[in-house]
N, C-alpha and C positions, 0 to 999 in steps of 0.2 A: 242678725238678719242681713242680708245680702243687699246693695244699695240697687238701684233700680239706674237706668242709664239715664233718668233725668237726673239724678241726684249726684249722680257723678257728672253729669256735666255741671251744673249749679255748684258742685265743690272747687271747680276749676276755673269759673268766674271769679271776677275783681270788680265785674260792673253790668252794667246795660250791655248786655251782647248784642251787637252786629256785624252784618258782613259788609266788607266795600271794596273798591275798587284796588286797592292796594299801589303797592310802587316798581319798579323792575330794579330798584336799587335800595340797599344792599341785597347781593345775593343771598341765599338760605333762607333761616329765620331769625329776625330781629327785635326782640322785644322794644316795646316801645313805651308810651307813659302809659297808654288805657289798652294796649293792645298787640298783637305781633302782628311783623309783615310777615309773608312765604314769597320766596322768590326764586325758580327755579326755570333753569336754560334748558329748554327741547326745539331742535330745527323743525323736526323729523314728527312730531306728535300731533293727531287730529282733534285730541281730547287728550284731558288733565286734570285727575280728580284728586282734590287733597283728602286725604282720610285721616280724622283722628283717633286716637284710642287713648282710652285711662289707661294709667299707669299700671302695667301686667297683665291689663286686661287679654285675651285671647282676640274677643272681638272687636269691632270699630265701633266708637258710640258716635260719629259722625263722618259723613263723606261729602264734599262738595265738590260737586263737577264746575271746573272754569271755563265762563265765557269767554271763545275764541276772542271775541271780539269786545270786548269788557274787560276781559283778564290776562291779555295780553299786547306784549307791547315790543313789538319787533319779534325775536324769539323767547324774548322769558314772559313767561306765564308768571302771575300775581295774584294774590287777595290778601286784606285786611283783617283781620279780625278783632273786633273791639269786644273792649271787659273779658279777657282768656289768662289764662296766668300761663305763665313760662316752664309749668311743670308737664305740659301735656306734652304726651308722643305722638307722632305722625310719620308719614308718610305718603309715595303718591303711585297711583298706577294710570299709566298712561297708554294711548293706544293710536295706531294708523292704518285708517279704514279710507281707499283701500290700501295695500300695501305692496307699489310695481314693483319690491326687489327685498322681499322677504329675508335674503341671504344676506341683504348688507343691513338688512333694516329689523333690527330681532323687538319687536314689542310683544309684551305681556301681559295685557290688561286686566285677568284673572290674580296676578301677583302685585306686590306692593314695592317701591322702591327708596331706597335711602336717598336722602337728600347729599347730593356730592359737598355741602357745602355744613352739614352737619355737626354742629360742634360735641355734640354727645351723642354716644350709640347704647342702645341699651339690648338685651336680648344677653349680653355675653359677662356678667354679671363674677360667675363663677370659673376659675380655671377649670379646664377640662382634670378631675382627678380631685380638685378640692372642695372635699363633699359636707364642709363646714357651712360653707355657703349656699350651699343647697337646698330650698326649704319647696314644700309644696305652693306657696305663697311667689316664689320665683326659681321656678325650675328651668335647668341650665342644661342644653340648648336651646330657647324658645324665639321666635322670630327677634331676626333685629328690624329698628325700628330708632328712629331720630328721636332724639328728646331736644325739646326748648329749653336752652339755661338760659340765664342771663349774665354779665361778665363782674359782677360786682365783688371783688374782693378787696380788703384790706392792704395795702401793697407796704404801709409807712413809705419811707424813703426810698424804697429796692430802687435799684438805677441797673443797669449794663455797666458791667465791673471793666469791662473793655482794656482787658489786661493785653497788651503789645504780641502779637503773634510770636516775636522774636523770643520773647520772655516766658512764653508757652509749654508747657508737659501736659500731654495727654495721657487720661487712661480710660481705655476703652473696655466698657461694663453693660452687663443685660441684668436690668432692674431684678426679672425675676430669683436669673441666676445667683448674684450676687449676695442674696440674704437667703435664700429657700432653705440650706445643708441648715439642721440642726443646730449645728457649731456654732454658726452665726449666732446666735445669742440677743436675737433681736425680739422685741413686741413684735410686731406687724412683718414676719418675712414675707417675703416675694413683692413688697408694695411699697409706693414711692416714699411711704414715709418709713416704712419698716427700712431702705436707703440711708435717710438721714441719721438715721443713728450710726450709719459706719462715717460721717462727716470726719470724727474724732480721728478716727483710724488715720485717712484718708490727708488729712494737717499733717499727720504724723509723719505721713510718708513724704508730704511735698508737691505732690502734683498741683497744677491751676486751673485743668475742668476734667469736667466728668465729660464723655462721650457715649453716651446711651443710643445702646441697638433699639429697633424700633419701638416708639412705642405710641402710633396712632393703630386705632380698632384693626385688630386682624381676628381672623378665625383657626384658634389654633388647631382643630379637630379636624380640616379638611385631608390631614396626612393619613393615604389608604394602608399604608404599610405596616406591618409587625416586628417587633423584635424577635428573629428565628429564634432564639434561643430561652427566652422569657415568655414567648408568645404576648407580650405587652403591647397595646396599641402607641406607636408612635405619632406625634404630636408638630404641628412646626412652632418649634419652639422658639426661634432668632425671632420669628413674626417678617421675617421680609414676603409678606403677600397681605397687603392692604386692603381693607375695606371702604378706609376714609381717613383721610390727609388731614382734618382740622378734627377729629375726635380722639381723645387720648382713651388707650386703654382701659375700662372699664376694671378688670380684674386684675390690674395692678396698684388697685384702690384700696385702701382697707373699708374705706365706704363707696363702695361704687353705683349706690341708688341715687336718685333723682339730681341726676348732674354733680353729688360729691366729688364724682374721680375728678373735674375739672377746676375745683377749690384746692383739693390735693395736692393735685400737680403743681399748681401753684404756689400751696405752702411747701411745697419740696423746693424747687427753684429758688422763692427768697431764704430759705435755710442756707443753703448753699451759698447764696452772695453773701450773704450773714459772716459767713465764714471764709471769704473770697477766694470761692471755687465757680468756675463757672462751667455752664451748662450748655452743653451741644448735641443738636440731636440727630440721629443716622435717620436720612426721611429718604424714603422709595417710590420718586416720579415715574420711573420707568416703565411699571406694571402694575396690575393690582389683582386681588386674590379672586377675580371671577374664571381666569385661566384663559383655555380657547375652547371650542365650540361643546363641549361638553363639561363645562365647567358651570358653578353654581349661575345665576342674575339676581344678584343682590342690588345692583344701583348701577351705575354707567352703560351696562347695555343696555338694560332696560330704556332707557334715558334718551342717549343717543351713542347708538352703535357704532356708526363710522365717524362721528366726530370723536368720539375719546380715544376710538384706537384706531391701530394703523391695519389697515385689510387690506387684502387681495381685490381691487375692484371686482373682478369679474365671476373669482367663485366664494370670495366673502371668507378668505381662509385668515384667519389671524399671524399677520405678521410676525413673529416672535424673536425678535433680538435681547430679549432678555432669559430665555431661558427660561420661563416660568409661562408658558402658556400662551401672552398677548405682548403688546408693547404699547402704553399709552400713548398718545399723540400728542408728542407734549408743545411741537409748532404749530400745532391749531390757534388762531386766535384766541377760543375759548377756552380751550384746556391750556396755553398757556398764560391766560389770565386767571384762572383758578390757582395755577402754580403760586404764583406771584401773591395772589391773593392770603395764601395758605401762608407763606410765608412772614407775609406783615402781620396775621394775627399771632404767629407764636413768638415775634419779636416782641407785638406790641401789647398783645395780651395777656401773652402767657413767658414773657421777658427773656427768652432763651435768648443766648448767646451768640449761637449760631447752626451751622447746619454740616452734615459730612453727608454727600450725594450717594447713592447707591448708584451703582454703574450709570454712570453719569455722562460717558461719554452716547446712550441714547436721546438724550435732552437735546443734541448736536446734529440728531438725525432729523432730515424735511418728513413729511407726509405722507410720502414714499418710500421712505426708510434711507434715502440719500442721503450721506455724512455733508451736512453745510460746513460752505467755508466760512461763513459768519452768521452762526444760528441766533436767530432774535430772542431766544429764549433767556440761552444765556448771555446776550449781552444785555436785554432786560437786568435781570439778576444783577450783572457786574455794575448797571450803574443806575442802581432802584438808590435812589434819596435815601430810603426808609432803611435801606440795609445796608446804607454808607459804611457803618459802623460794627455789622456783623461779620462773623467769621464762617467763609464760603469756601469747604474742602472737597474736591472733587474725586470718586476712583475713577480715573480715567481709562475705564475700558469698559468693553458688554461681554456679553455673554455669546454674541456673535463673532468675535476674531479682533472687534475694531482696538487696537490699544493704543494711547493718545498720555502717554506717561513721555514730559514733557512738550509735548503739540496741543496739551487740550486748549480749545478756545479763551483767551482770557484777559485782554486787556489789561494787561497785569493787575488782575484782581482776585483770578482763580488760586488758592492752594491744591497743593492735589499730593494725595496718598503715594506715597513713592514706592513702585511694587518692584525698581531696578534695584534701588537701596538695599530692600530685605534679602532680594536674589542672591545678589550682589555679595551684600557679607557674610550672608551663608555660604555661599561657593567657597570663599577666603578664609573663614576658618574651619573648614571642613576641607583643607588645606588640597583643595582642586589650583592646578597651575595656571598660573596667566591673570589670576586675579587683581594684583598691586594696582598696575593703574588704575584698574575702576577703583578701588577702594580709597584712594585718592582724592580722587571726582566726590562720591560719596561724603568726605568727609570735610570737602571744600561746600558741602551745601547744593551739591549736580550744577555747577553752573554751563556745563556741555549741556542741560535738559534746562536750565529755566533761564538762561540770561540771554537768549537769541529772544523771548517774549517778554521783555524788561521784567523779569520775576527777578526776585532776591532772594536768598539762603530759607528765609523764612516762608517760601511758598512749598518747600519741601518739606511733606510730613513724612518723618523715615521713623520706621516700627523696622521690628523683628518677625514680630507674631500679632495675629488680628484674630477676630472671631473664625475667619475661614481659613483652616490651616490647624498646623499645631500649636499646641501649647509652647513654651520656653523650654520647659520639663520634656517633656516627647522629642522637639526639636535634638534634643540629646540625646534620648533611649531609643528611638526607634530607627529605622533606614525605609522601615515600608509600613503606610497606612495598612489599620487594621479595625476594621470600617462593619464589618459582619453586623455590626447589630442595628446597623439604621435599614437593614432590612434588602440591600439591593446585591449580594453577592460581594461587595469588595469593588462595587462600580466606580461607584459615587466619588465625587472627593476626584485633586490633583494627584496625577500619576505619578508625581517626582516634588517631594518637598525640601529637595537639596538638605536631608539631613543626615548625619551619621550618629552611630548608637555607642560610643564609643567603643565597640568592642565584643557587645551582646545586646541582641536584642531585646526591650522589653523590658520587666522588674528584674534586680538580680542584687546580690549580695557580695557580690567582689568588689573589696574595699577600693582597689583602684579604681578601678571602672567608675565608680560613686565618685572618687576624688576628681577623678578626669570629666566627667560630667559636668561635678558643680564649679571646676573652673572652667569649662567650656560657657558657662551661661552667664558666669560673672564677665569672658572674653564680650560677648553679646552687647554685656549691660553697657563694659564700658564704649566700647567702638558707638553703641546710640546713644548713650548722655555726652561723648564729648564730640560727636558731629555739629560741625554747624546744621541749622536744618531745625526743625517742630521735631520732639522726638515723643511720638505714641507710646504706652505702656500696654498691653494687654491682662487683663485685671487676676490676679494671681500669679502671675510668674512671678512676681518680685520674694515669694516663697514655694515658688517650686509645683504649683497648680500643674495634674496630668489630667488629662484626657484616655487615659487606656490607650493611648495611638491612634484613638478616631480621631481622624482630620477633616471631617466635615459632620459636628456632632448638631447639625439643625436642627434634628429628628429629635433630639434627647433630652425629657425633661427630667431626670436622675441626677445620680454623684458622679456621670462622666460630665455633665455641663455646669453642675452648680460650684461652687466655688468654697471648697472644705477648710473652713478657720483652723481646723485642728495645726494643717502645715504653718502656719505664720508663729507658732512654737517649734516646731519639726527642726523649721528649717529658718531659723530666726537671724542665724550668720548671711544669710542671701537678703532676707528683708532687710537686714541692717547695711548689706555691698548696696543695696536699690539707693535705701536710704539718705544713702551719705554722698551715692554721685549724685544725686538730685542737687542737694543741698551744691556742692563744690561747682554743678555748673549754675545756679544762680546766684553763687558767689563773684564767679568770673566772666566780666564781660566779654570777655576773648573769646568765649564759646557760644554766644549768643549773638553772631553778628549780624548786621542789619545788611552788610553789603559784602561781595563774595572778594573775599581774601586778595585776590590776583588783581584786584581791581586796581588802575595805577592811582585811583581818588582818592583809596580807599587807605584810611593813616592809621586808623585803631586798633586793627583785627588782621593780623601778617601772619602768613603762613611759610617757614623755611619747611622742605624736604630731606631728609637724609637716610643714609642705608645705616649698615655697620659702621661705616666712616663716614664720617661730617660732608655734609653737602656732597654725596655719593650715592643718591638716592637706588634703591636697583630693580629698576624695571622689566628687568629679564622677564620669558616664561615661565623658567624655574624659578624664579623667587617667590619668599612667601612671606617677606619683613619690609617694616616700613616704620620710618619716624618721623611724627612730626613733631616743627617747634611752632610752637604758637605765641607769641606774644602780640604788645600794641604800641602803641607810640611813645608812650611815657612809660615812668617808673612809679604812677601812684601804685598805690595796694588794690589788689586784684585784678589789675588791669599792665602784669607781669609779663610773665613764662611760664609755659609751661610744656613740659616734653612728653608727647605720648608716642609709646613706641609697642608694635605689637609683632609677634613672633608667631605664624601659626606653623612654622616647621617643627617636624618632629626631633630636631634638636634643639641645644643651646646655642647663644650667640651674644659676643661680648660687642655692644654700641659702644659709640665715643658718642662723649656728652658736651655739647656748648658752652665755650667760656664765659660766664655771665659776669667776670668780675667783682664787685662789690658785693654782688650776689652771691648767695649758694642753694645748690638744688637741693630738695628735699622731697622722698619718698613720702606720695597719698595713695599710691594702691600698688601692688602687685599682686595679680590673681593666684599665680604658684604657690604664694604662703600662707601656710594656715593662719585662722583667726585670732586672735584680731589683729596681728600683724597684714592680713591682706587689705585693709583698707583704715586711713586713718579717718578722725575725725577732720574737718574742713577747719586751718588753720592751728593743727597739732601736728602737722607734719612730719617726720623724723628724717632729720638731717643727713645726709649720705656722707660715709668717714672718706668715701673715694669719689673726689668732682670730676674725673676726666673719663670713667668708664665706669661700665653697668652690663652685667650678667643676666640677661633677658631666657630664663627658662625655656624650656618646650611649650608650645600653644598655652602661651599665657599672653598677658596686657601689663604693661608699665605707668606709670601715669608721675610724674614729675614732676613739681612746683620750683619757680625762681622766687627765693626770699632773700 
């Protein structure tokens, strides 16, 4: 029999229920010993009704309108509630009667709004497509709606693993993606714990955190597009379009009822320090998924319109520097105390590590959309207490023109995503003219981009390849995105991925082509593990991960975006080349330096230049070779020599090699040779019969140890 709404509310009691005045602080809702606060910021609201509902219920078994004047205390509205348990859902609809400027001022009083401040969202239960989860009892799409959790989980010990940025390897991974392919071979794919089971994998290779694409509540179904050729509804699958900044994804739960996914999450996190990996999350200030003026009102417009985002005063049009519809107003006082706010919970509650900004140079923008020369936001951020400790990587650019790759704001506190780096070494070994000196720079750590803002080698995170863009694999096979299926003609996506296809387009069977390829990416591998600099992984290339040539597969939630285990057998010689540079750059300090080479302070970490001939560097237009020697001030063990020399001409070319005396050089990778001669194990080096010279292939990489 069907409970009656008194009895679902008496189910949800702990005590004596009443209402009271409540507190304006903490924001949201805060479970307390008999009771929760609600606490929520409207400048702009004449009335503010909190509405609850049972859990799934359709209807609200309770609404309370708050007292202007009772329930409010400057701008945030308040109440109490004694004897409620933390399992109810809620939400609020708010209204301004009258309303002098309807355009800037969007209230919905008929509708209900999420709480910005919301640590669980409920309503998105099931992936769109995952019809396991689907039960009449909770049907999926059904309103979102705030749930109360409380924060009590078991931690033991877990601490911030607070591993040295300098000491750093990223790999950049979308929870979903990552276990969804069958192959995976997981319990729980698609979900944070269905993740933890690739941990093993994951040691294996070497990396020190994970970098997870978003994953606070989005709605992945808002994408109107098809796939022309499947006719399959397309999906936004990355999730960069947010609903709520402090709610973790419900459907990337294996249990994502009654506040689970945020217990999960959790036990995801300390798994991972467990195993000291740490955890970084991709979080998206800049925008959120209500769009512009014809998009959903899920929560901040409703709320307040011109304080979250940045308008047009006069005809209320949405700013949009980000490309996605609106631009948050992240220099408001309020919105950028919510920023901040978001942040200390998932330091201090949910233990992440740190954070990688989405287009981050709009955080930098005033109110107006003006680029500040000292935005309070992020200097907030650079010198918050509470985030002393965390790791803060910015992409320094929007979606509007602005690109701040090396100028972003940053008290030397900012990392930021190096987008000169990937250009960079794509041009060079896709063997375009004029590239050496940059590749130089690049490999000194950019100190022409970070040592004018006192940054260091390690403010530089230099990748290859990232979620946006191509794979490692494609980077190879393709010359031109091939994009057809996210449904926009071939629009979408970068015009020019500075890549070449060795020879043929696409999949192909000519042995060479395959050979030229796969040491084209081992070329890749090496130039970013022995940079100075944070070097990012994007998650399956270290076995040959394609995309079909879509280079902006956001749309895709299939075998072009998930991440096929079959290849980490395929192509097992490439996961083993990942492998073993990992391993050899946290063997030697010389590649990890804290301070940029040229430095005259600087004793540990020296960098000599040379061409074909010693100390004959050749920085011509037409060149396309370069050696460095890297060693450090002594002669302990790994804190050596060692010579990397790269060749992207299409011929051979015979280097002269450094007299090290007592020493002698020994060959740890050449990408020209087949396996396993292309790459030794770290401290099996093999000896070279000839010390004064070296036979450096066509577009290949050298790598050279002083023992």
């Amino acid at each position: 029999m069907a409970k009656s709404p008194r009895e679902k509310l008496l189910e949800l009691m702990s005590g004596e229920f009443a209402v009271h005045q409540g507190s304006p602080k903490p924001m949201g809702a805060t479970p307390m010993r008999s009771g929760i606060n609600f606490a929520i910021y409207s400048k702009r609201a004449s009335s503010v009704r909190l509405v609850l509902f049972y859990p799934g219920d359709a209807e609200s078994l309770l609404e309370l309108p708050l007292d202007p004047n009772r329930n409010r205390t400057g701008n945030v509205w308040h109440i109490y509630l004694q004897g409620i348990d933390p399992r109810v859902e809620y939400a609020y609809s708010l209204d301004l009667k009258p309303n002098p400027k309807p355009h800037l001022h969007r209230f919905y009083p008929d509708a209900i709004m999420l709480d910005p401040y919301a640590k669980a969202v409920t309503g998105g239960e099931a992936w769109r497509g995952d019809e396991k989860r689907r039960t009449s009892a909770w049907p999926n799409p059904r309103p979102r709606r705030s749930l109360v959790v409380d924060d009590l989980f078991e931690w033991e010990l877990d601490q911030p693993l607070n591993v040295p940025l300098a000491d750093s390897v990223l790999y950049e991974l979308h929870v979903r993606g990552f276990t969804a392919h069958n192959s995976a071979n997981v319990g729980r794919p698609g979900t944070y714990l269905g993740l933890t089971e690739k941990i093993p994998y994951l040691k294996e290779l070497g990396v020190t955190a994970v970098e997870l694409l978003p994953v606070t509540e989005f709605e992945e179904v808002e994408e109107p597009r098809y796939n022309p050729k499947t006719k399959e509804r397309l999906v936004n699958f990355w999730g960069y379009n947010p609903i709520s900044f402090f709610a973790p994804k419900s459907s990337y739960s294996s249990n994502p009822f009654f506040g689970a996914q945020v217990r999960e999450f959790k036990e995801m996190v300390k798994r991972f320090h467990q195993a000291g990996i740490e955890v970084i999350l991709d979080v998206v200030f800049n925008h959120t998924g209500e769009g512009d003026e014809r998009g959903s009102t899920t929560s901040f417009r409703g709320i307040d319109n011109d304080t979250y985002y940045m308008l047009d005063p006069d005809t209320g049009r949405y700013l949009n520097y980000s490309g996605c519809g609106n631009t948050l107003n992240c220099n408001h006082p309020v919105v950028r105390n919510m920023i901040v706010d978001c942040l200390h919970y998932w330091v201090t509650e949910m233990h992440v590590d740190g954070f990688r900004f989405d287009l981050a140079s709009i955080l930098g923008r005033g109110q107006d959309g003006s680029v500040l020369a000292n935005p309070p936001l992020l200097e907030n951020i650079a010198g918050d207490p509470i985030l002393a400790d965390t790791k803060l990587i910015a992409e320094a650019w929007d979606a509007a023109g602005l690109y701040q790759v090396g100028s972003f704001p940053s008290w030397g506190r900012w990392a930021e995503w190096n987008g000169k780096f990937r250009d960079e070494v794509r041009r060079f070994l896709k063997g375009d003219p004029g590239m050496v000196p940059d590749l130089a720079k690049r490999l000194m750590g950019s100190p022409d981009l970070y040592r004018s803002s006192e940054r260091q080698p390690y403010h530089s995170i230099n990748f290859i390849t990232a979620h946006d863009g191509f794979t490692l694999n494609d980077l190879v096979s393709f010359n031109d995105k091939h994009n057809l299926a996210n449904g926009e003609n071939n629009s979408d996506g970068a015009s020019t991925e500075a890549s070449w296809n060795c020879g043929i387009e696409g999949e192909t069977s000519d042995p060479a082509v395959l050979q030229l390829r796969q040491q084209q990416m081992k070329n890749f591998a090496a130039i970013l593990l022995l940079s100075h600099g944070v070097p990012m992984i994007l998650a399956g290339d270290e076995f040959g991960r394609s995309q079909k040539g879509n280079s902006n597969a956001y749309c895709q939630d299939n075998e072009i975006s998930w991440v096929d285990w079959r290849m980490r057998k395929k192509n097992a010689e490439q996961f083993r080349f990942f492998q073993r540079l990992i391993a050899f750059r946290k063997l030697h300090k010389i590649l990890r330096c804290e301070r940029f080479a040229d430095d005259p302070t600087q004793s540990n970490c020296r960098i000599h230049w040379h061409g074909v001939k010693l100390h004959e560097p050749d920085w011509s237009y037409n060149s396309h070779t370069l050696a460095a020697h890297f060693f450090g001030a002594s002669d302990r063990r790994h804190d050596g020599h060692i010579f990397f020399i790269t060749n992207a001409h299409w011929e051979p070319h015979e280097f002269q090699l450094p007299v090290l005396g007592a020493y002698h050089w020994h060959r740890f990778a050449d990408t020209s040779l087949a396996p396993p001669d292309d790459i030794a194990r770290p401290n099996f080096e093999v000896e070279l019969g000839n010390q004064t010279t070296y036979v450096v292939a066509p577009r290949s990489v050298v790598i050279l140890v002083g023992k």
